[in-house]
C-alpha positions in Angstrom: 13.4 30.0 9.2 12.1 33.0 8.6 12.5 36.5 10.9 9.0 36.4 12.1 9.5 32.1 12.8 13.0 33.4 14.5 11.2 36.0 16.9 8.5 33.3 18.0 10.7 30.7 18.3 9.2 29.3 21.3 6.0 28.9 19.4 8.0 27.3 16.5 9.2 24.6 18.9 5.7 24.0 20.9 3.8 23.5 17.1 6.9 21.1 16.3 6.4 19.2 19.6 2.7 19.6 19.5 3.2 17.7 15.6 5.3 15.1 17.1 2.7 14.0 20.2 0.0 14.0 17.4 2.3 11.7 15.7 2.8 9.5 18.3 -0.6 8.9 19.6 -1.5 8.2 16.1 1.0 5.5 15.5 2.1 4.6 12.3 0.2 5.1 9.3 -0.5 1.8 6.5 -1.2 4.6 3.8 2.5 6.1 4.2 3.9 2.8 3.7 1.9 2.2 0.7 2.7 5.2 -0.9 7.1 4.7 -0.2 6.2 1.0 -1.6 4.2 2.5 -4.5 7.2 4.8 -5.2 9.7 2.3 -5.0 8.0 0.0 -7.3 7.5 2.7 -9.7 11.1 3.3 -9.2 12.0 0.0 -10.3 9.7 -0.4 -13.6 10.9 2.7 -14.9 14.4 2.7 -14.2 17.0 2.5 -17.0 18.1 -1.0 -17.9 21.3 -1.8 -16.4 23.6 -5.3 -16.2 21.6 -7.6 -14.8 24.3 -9.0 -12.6 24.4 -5.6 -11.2 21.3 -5.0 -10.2 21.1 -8.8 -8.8 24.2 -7.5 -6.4 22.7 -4.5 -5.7 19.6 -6.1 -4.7 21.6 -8.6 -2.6 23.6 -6.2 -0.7 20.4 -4.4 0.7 18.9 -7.8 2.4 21.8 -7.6 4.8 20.0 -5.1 6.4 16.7 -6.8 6.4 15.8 -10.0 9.0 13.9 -12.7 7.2 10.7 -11.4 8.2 11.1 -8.2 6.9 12.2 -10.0 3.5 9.3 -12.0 2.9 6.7 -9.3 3.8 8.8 -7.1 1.2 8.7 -9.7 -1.2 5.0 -10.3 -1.3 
């Protein structure tokens, strides 16, 4: 933080939890979704080729963290 942000600090944290209401009320946002799916996609075409197998494991290993749901909306 800058000196100046580190003399006003009080108005540092008020804009932060002014952001974070604004936030809130709003809700989540389809666009930022689209863009981390865009990303991630991109990601994926343009990665360097690696052993399949490995990627297939790799692939695997993160659906443990996913419930079915959330799997077949990420796979549409």
């Amino acid at each position: 933080m800058s000196e100046k942000g580190l003399k006003d600090y009080n108005k540092v944290i008020e804009a932060i939890y002014q952001y974070t209401h604004k936030l809130r009320e709003a809700g989540p946002q389809n666009y930022v979704f689209e863009e981390v799916r865009d990303i991630g996609i991109m990601n994926y075409e343009f990665q360097s080729k690696q052993d399949q197998l490995a990627e297939c494991v790799a692939i695997a290993q993160k659906f443990k963290l996913f419930n079915k749901d959330n799997i077949k909306e990420m796979l549409r």
